[in-house]
C-alpha positions as CSV (number, residue, x, y, z in Angstrom):
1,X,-13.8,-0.2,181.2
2,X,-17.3,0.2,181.2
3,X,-19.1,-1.4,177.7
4,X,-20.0,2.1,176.7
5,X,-17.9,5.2,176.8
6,X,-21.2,6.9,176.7
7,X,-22.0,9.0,180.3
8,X,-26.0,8.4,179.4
9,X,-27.9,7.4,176.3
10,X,-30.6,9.4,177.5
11,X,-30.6,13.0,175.2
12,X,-33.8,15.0,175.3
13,X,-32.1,16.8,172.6
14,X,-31.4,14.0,170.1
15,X,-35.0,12.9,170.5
16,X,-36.5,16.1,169.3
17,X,-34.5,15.8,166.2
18,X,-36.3,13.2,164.4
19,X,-38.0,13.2,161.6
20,X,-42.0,13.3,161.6
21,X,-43.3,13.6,157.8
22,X,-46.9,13.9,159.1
23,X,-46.1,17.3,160.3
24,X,-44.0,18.8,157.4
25,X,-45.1,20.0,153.9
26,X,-42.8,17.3,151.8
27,X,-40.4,21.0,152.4
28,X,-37.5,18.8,151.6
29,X,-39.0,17.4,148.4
30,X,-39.8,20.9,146.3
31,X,-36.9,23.2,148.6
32,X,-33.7,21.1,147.9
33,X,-31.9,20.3,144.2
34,X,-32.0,17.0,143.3
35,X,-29.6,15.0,141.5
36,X,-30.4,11.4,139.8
37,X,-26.8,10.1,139.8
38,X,-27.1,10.6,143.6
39,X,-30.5,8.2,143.5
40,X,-32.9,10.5,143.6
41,X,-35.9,10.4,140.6
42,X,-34.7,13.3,138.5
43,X,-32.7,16.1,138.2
44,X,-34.3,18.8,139.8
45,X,-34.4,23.0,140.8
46,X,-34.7,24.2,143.9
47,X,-38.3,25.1,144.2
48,X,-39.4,22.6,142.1
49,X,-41.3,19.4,143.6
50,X,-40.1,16.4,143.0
51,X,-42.2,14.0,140.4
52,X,-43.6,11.8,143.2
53,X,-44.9,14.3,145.6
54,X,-48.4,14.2,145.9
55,X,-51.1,16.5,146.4
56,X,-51.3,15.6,150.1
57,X,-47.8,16.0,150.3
58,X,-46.7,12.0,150.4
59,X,-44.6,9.8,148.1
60,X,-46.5,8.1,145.8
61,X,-43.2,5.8,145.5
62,X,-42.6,5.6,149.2
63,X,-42.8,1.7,149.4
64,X,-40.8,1.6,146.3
65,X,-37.8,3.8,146.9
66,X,-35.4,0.9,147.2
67,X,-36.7,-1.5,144.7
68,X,-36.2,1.9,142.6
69,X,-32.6,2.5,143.7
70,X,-33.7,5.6,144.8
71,X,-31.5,5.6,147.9
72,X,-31.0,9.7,147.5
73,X,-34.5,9.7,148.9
74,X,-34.1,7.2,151.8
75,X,-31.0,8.6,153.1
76,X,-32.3,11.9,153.3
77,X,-32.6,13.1,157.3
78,X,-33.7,16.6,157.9
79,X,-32.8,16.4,161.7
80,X,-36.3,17.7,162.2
81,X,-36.3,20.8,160.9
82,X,-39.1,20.2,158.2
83,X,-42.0,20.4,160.9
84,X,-40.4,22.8,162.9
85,X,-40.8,24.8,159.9
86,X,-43.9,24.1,158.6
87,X,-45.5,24.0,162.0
88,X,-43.6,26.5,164.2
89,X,-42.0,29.4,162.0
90,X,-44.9,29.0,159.8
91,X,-47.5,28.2,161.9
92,X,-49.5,25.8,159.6
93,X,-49.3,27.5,156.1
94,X,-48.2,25.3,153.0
95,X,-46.2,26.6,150.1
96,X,-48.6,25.3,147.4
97,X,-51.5,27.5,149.4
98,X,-49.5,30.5,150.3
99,X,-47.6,30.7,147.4
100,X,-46.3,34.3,148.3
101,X,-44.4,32.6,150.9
102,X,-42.7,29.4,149.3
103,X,-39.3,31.5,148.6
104,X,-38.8,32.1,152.0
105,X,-40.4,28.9,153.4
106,X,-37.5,27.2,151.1
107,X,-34.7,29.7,152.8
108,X,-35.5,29.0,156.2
109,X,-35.8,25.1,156.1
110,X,-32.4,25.1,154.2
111,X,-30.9,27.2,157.3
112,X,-33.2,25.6,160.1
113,X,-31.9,21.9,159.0
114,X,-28.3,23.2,159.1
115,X,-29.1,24.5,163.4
116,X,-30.5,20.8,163.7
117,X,-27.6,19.5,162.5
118,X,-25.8,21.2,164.8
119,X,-27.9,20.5,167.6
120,X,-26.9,17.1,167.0
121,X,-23.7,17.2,166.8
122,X,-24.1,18.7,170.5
123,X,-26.4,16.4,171.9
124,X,-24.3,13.5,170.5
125,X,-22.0,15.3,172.3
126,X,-23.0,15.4,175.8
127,X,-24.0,12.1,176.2
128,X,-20.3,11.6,175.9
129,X,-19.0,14.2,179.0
130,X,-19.2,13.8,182.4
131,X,-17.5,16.9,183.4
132,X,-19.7,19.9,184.4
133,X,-18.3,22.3,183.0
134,X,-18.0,21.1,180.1
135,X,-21.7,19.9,180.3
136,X,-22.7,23.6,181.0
137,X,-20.9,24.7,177.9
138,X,-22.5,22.2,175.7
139,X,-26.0,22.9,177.1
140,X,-25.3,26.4,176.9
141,X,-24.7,26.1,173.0
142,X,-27.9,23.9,172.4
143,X,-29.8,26.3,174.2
144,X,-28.4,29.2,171.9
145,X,-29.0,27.4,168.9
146,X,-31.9,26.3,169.3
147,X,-33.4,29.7,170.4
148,X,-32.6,30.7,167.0
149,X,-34.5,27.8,165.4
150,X,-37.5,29.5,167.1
151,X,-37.1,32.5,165.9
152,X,-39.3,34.4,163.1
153,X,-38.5,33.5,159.0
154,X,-37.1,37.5,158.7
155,X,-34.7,36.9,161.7
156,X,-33.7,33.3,160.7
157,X,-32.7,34.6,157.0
158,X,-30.5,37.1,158.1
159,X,-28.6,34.1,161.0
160,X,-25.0,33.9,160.5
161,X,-24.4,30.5,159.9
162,X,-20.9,30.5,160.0
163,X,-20.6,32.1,163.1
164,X,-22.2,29.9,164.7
165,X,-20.9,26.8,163.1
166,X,-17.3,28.0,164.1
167,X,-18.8,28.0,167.9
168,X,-19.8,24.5,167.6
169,X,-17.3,23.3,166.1
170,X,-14.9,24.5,169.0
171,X,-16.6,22.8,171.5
172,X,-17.0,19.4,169.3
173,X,-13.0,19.2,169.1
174,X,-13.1,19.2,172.3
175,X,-15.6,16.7,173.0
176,X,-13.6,14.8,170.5
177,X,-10.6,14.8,172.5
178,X,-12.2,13.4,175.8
179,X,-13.4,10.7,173.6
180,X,-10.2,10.2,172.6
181,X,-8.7,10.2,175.8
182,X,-11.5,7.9,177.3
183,X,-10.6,4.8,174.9
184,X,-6.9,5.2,174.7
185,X,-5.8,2.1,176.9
186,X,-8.8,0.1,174.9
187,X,-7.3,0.8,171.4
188,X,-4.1,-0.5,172.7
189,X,-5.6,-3.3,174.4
190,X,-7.3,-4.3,171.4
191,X,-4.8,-3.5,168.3
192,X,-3.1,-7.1,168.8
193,X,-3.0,-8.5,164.8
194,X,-4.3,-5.5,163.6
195,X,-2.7,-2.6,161.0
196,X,-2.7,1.3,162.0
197,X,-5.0,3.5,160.1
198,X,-3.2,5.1,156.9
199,X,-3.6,8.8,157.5
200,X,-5.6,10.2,154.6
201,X,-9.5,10.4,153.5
202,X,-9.8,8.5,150.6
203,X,-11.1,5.2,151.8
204,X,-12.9,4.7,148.7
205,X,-13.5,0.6,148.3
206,X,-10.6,-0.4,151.0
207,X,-11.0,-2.9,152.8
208,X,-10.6,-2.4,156.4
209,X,-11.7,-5.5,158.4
210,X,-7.7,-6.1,159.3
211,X,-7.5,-2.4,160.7
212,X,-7.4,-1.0,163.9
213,X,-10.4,1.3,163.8
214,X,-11.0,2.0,167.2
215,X,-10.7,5.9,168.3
216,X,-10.3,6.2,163.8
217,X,-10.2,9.9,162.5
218,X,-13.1,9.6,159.8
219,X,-13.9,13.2,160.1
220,X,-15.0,14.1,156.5
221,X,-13.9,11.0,155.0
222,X,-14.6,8.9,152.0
223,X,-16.0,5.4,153.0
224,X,-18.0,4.6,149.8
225,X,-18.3,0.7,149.4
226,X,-15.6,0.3,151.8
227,X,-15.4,-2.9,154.2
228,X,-15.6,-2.8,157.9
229,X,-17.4,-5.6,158.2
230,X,-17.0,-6.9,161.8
231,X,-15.1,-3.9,163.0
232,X,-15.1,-1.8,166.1
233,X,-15.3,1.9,166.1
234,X,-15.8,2.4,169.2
235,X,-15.0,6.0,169.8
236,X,-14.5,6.7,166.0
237,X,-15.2,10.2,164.5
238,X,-17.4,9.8,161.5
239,X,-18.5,13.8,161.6
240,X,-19.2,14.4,157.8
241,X,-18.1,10.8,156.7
242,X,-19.3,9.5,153.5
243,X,-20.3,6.1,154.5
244,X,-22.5,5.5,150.8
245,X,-23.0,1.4,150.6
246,X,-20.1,0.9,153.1
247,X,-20.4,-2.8,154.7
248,X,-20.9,-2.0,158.3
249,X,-22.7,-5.7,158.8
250,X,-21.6,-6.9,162.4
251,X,-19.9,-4.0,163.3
252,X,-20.1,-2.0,166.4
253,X,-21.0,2.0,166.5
254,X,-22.5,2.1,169.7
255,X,-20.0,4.2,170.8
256,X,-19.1,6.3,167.8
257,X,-19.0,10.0,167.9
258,X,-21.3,12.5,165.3
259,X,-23.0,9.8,163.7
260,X,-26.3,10.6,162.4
261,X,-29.3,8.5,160.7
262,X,-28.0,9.6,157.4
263,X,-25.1,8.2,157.8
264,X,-26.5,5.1,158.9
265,X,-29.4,5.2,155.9
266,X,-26.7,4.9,153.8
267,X,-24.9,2.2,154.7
268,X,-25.2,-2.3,154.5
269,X,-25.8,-3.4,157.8
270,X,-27.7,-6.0,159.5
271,X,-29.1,-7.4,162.8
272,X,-25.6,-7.9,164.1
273,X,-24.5,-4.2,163.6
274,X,-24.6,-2.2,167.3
275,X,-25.9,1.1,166.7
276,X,-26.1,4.3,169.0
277,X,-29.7,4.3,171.5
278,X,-30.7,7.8,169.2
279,X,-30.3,6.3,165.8
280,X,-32.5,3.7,164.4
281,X,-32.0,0.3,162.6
282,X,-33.1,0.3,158.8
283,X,-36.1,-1.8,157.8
284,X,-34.2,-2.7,154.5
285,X,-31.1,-3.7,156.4
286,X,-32.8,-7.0,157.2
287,X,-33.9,-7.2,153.1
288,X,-31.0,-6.8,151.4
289,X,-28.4,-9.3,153.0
């Protein structure tokens, strides 16, 4: 089979999804709650800025955030949706200026980030199929969705999430099923000396290096400090998988489905771990061996 299960690494929609602090208003460090046992500075409101945001709307600990064991703050991925917020809905205007505004400005990046996330989860999709209809149905969704990211704050506040969310998720079951079809014959080939997956979600400090992890059902699963050093997840789901200081060093994810840079932020890896085109490696993977 070909090395990649992938039909093209080339996404238009994946690449408008990254983050660009430049263009945002720090949005995601006054609108979100912070916790500090999830490595974040303090324990903080929802409207409230977090203790390091400056005037200018940087970090003043940015070079610092791992030396701090602040990894809340580096894990953090917005898809996007911070400038599209600050620059698009809202057109330029800050919440410390406009301060009339800030309530709403919170709202709408909280519901904006969640249509990025999905917008991912579709792109990540399509490089995946090869078949045209299901190509036009996946492009039809991005299209919908993000048509609603470009809509005014009024109109995005009164978006039914749900609804939408149950949309995509239809459509990522069944990318997840061609995925699954595509690498059947490779698990088999490859599962010589290796255990079957235990069915479950709790993965919580296993170690998994002996497992067969190809075409794995991580969908929402617990992978804190757990070992997959080495492994192959080629064609893995990992939607919504809590992969928190999980040793992914040498391992391959090239070809696993509904990762995102969050995910990855998250996680030990190194030099020798194969990553999806659309994500990138971490500077502090090489750092902390």
């Amino acid at each position: 089979m070909r090395k990649t299960i992938r039909d093209t690494d080339n996404n238009e929609t994946l690449k408008e999804l990254k983050i660009n602090c430049e263009k945002c208003f720090g949005l995601c460090c006054v609108a979100l709650y912070f916790s500090k046992t999830d490595g974040f500075p303090n324990d903080k409101k929802v409207g409230t800025p977090c203790i390091n945001l400056q005037s200018g709307f940087t970090c003043s600990e940015h070079k610092n955030l791992r030396k701090k064991g602040l990894k809340g703050c580096t894990a953090y991925d917005c898809f996007g949706a911070g400038q599209k917020v600050a620059q698009l809905t809202f057109k330029g205007k800050d919440w410390r200026e406009f301060k009339d505004l800030q309530n709403q400005m919170f709202e709408v990046f909280v519901i904006t980030r969640q249509l990025h996330e999905m917008l991912w989860y579709l792109g990540d999709a399509l490089t995946f199929v090869s078949n045209k209809n299901i190509k036009d149905e996946l492009n039809s969704r991005i299209q919908e969705i993000d048509q609603l990211t470009k809509l005014d704050a009024n109109s995005i506040m009164n978006i039914d999430i749900e609804k939408y969310r149950t949309k995509v998720n239809s459509i990522l079951r069944m990318t997840n099923e061609i995925v699954k079809d595509k690498i059947a014959q490779y698990k088999i080939n490859n599962s010589k000396d290796k255990k079957n997956l235990k069915l479950g979600y709790d993965f919580i400090g296993t170690n998994l290096t002996d497992t067969n992890l190809i075409g794995a059902n991580f969908a929402g699963a617990l992978l804190i400090a757990s070992n997959m050093k080495n492994t192959d997840l080629k064609g893995a789901n990992l939607i919504g998988a809590d992969l928190r200081d999980a040793d992914i060093r040498g391992s391959n994810l090239e070809d696993a489905i509904f990762l995102t840079q969050s995910q990855i932020n998250t996680a030990r890896g190194n030099y020798k771990t194969k990553l999806p085109k659309s994500l990138e490696r971490p500077s502090y993977w090489e750092i902390e061996k």
